[in-house]
C-alpha positions in Angstrom: 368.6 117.5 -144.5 365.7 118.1 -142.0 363.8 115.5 -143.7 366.9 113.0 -142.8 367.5 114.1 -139.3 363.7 113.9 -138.6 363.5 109.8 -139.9 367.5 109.2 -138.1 365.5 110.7 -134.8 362.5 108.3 -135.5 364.6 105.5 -135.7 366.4 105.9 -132.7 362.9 106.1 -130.9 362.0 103.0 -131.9 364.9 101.5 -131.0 364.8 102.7 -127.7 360.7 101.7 -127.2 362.2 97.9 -128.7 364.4 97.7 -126.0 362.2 99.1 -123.3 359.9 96.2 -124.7 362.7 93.4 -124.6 363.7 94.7 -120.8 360.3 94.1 -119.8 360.0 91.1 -121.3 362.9 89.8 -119.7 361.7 91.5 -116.6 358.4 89.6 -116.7 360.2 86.3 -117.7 362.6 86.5 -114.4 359.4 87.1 -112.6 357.3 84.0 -113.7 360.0 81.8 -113.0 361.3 83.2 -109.9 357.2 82.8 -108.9 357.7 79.3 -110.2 360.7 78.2 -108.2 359.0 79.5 -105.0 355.8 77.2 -105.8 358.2 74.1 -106.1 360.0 75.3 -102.9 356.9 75.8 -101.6 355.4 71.9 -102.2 358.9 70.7 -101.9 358.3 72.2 -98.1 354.8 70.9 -98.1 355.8 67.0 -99.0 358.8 67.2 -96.8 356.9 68.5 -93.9 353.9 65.6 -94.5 356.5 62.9 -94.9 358.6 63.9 -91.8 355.3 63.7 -89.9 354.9 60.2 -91.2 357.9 58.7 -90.3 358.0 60.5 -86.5 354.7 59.2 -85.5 355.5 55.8 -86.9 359.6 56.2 -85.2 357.3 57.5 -81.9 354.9 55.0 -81.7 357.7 52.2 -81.9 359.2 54.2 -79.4 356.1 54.0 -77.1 354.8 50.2 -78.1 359.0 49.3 -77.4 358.3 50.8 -73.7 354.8 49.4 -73.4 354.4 45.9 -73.6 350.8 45.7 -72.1 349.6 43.9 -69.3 350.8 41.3 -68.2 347.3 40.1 -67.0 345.5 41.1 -70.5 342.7 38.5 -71.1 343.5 36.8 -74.4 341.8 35.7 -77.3 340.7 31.8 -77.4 342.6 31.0 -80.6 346.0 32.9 -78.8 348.4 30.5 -77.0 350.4 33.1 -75.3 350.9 36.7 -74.0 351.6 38.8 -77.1 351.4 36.0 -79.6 349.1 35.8 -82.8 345.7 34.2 -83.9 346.8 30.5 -84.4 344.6 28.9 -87.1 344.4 25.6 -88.2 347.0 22.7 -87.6 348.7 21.3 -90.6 352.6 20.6 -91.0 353.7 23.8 -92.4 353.6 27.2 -90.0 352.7 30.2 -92.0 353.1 33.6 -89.7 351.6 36.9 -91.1 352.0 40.3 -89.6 349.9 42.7 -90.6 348.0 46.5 -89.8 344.4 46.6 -91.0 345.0 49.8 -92.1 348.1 49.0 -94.7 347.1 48.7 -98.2 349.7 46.9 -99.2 348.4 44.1 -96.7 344.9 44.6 -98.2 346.3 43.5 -101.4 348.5 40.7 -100.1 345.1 39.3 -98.7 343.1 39.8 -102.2 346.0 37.6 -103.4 346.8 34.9 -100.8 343.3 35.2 -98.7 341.2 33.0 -100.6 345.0 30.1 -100.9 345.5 30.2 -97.5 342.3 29.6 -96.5 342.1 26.2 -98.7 345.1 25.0 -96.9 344.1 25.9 -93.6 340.9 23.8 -94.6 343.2 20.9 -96.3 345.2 20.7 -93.2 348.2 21.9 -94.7 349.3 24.6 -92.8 349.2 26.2 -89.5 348.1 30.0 -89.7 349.2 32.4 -87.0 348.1 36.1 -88.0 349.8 39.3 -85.5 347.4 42.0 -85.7 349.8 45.0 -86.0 348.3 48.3 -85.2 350.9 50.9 -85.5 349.3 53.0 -88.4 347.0 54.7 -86.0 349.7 56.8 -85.1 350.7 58.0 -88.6 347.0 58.3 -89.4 345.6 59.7 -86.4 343.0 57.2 -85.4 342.6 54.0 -83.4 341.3 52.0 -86.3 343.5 49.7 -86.0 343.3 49.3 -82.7 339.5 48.6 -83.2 339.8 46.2 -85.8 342.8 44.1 -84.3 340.8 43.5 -80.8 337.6 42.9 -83.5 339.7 40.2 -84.9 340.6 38.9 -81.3 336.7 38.7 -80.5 336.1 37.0 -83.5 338.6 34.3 -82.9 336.3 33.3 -79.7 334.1 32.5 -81.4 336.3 29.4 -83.5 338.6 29.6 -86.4 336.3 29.7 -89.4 334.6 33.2 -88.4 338.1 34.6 -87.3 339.7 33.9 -90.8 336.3 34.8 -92.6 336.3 38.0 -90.7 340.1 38.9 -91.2 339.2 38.8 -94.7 336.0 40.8 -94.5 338.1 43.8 -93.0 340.4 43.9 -95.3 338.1 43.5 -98.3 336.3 46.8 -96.7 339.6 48.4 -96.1 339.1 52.4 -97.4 341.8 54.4 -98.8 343.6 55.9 -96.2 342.3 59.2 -95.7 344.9 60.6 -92.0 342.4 62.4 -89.1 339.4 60.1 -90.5 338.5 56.6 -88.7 338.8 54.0 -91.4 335.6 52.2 -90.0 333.2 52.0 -86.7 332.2 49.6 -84.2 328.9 49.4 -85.5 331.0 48.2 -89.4 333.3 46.0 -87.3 329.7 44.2 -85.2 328.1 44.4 -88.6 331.2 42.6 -90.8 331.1 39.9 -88.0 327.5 38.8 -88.0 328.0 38.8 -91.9 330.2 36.1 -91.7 328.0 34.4 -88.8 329.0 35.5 -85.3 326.1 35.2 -83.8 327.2 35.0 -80.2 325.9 37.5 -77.3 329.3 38.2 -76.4 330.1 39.3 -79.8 329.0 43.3 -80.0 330.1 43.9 -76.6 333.4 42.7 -76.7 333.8 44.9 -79.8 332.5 47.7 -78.2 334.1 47.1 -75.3 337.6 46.6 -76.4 337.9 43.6 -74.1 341.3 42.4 -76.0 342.9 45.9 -76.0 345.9 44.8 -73.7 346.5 41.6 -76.2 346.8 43.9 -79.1 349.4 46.3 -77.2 351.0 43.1 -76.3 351.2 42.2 -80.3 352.0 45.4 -80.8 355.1 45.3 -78.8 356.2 42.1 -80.4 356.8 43.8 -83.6 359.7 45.8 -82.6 360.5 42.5 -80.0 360.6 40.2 -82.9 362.7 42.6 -85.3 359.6 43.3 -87.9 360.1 46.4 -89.7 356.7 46.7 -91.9 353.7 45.1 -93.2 352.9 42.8 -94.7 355.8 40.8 -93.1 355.5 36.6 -93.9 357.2 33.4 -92.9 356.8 30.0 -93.5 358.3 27.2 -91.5 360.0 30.5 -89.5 362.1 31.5 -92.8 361.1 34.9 -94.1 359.3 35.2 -97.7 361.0 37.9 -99.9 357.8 39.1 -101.0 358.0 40.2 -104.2 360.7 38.5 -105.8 359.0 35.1 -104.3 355.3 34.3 -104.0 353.9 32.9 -100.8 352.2 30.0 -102.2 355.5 28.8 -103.6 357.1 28.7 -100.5 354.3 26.9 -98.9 354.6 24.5 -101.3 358.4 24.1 -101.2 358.0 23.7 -97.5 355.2 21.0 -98.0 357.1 19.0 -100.9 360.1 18.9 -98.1 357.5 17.2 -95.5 357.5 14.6 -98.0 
């Protein structure tokens, strides 16, 4: 009998220390995931936080570019016909307008697709090319990049329309990944990228250095939100906008040309 009470009392023990076990095992369990759901709260916080800050500085610089035209009196670039208005290349039968941010990425790789096309219509007296130097991502990035390189591009454009289209493409084929707080390039890279392509001019460094077309580009600037253009890269050809995407830019060129016919 003592021998049976004695293994009924050992059972029972064991039963208890296999619950104990399974409690803290169910214990731990609730902890790992309760430390797992405030890690996804956590980056869920963390995104949303990084994302709102994106969209106010771009919603606050809109707001600012909307309430700041520029100068009236802002000295323009030789190839710009007008307060505010683009870099007018070339003067063929179809009108191709571009806006564009040196900083977007998504402009670098419409110009690694349509760069080198455009160019040969440009030269075959095709098409008219008028590029809007946007420059709105310096607010979401935190740098005047932009900026930099849109006045850059209005320097260049003094000095005729072969360097200006050979140096829009230059920037953009040295455009970095976009890195927020970090200057995407210099003045000495901008001077540089433009004596590559064969500004040679005297002017040339100290207009870039200078900023001398600074009021143009906050007149471009201003245009975006005057003209209704709501991102980059933003196309139209014969003033009809490109659904980029669903239809290729050269297509439409050459829908428009085919109706010159």
């Amino acid at each position: 009998m003592n021998d049976k009470r004695s293994q009924q009392r050992g059972g029972g023990g064991s039963k208890v220390k296999n619950k104990r076990a399974a409690r803290e095992r169910l214990a731990e369990q609730r902890a790992a995931q309760q430390r797992a759901d405030r890690r996804r709260r956590s980056s869920g916080i963390a995104i949303a936080v990084i994302v709102g800050l994106v969209v106010v500085g771009i919603i606050g610089y809109a707001w600012w570019a909307s309430n700041n035209d520029g100068p009236d009196d802002a000295a323009l670039p030789a190839l710009v016909q007008e307060s505010g208005g683009g870099v007018v290349i070339g003067d063929g039968p179809v009108d191709v307008t571009l806006w564009e941010d040196f900083q977007c990425p998504n402009c670098k790789d419409f110009e690694a697709e349509n760069g080198a096309m455009l160019d040969r219509l440009v030269t075959d007296g095709d098409i008219t090319l008028t590029i809007h130097p946007l420059s709105f991502l310096d607010s979401s990035l935190g740098n005047d990049s932009s900026v930099q390189a849109a006045n850059a591009f209005g320097c260049a454009a003094d000095a005729g329309e072969e360097p200006a289209l050979a140096f829009h493409q230059t920037v953009y084929a040295n455009q970095p990944p976009e890195n927020p707080g970090t200057p995407a390039w210099s003045t000495d890279d901008l001077v540089g990228w433009g004596q590559d392509v064969g500004i040679s001019d005297d002017s040339w460094e100290s207009c870039v250095n200078d900023v001398t077309y600074e009021g143009w580009v906050t007149q471009v600037q201003a245009s975006m939100t005057n003209e209704g253009i709501t991102g980059t890269p933003t196309a139209f050809v014969n003033g009809e906008k490109v659904q980029l995407g669903s239809e290729t830019l050269e297509s439409a060129i050459n829908d428009a040309l085919k109706g010159n016919q």
